[in-house]
C-alpha positions, 0 to 999 in steps of 0.5 A, spaced: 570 187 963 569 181 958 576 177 956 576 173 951 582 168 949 582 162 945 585 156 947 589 152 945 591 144 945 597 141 944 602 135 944 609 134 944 610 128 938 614 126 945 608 123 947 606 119 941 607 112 939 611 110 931 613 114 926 612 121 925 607 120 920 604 115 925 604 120 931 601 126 927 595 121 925 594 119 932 594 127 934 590 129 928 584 125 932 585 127 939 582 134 941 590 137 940 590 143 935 598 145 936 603 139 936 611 140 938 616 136 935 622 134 937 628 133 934 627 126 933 622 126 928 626 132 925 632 128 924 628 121 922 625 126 916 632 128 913 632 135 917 627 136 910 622 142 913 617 142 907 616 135 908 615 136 915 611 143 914 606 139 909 605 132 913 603 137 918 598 141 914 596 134 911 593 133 918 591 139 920 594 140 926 599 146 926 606 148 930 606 150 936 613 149 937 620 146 935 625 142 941 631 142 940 636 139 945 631 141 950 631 148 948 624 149 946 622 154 940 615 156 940 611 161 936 606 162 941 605 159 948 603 152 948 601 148 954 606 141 953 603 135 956 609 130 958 610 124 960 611 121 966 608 128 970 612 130 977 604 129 978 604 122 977 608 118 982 
């Protein structure tokens, strides 16, 4: 039996150096296709979703997730890479 599924990257802006701007260029130019943002840069951009929804696509990157508050929103499941990891001490 074949299974095939697709995988995705993503990031949390969490793990992103500037603004928000900055953070999604930086993304952009890693192998990350989904990008998780917090409220942070949320709130930084106004609480304004088109502009946030098209500085998105303006890098190609898509949503994978929202995090509010520690409560994540997710339209498809998204493997986060936070810093620092339990792993890493």
């Amino acid at each position: 039996m074949d299974i095939k599924a697709d995988f995705v990257n993503c990031i949390s802006t969490n793990s992103v150096a500037g603004n928000f701007e900055e953070k999604l260029n930086s993304i952009s130019l890693s192998d990350f296709n989904l990008v998780e943002i917090e409220s942070i840069d949320i709130l930084e951009l106004k609480d304004d979703p088109k502009l946030i929804i098209n500085m998105v696509k303006n890098t190609n990157l898509n949503i994978g997730a929202f995090n509010f508050h520690e409560e994540i929103y997710s339209h498809k499941n998204c493997l986060l890479y936070t810093s620092p990891s339990p792993r890493d001490s």
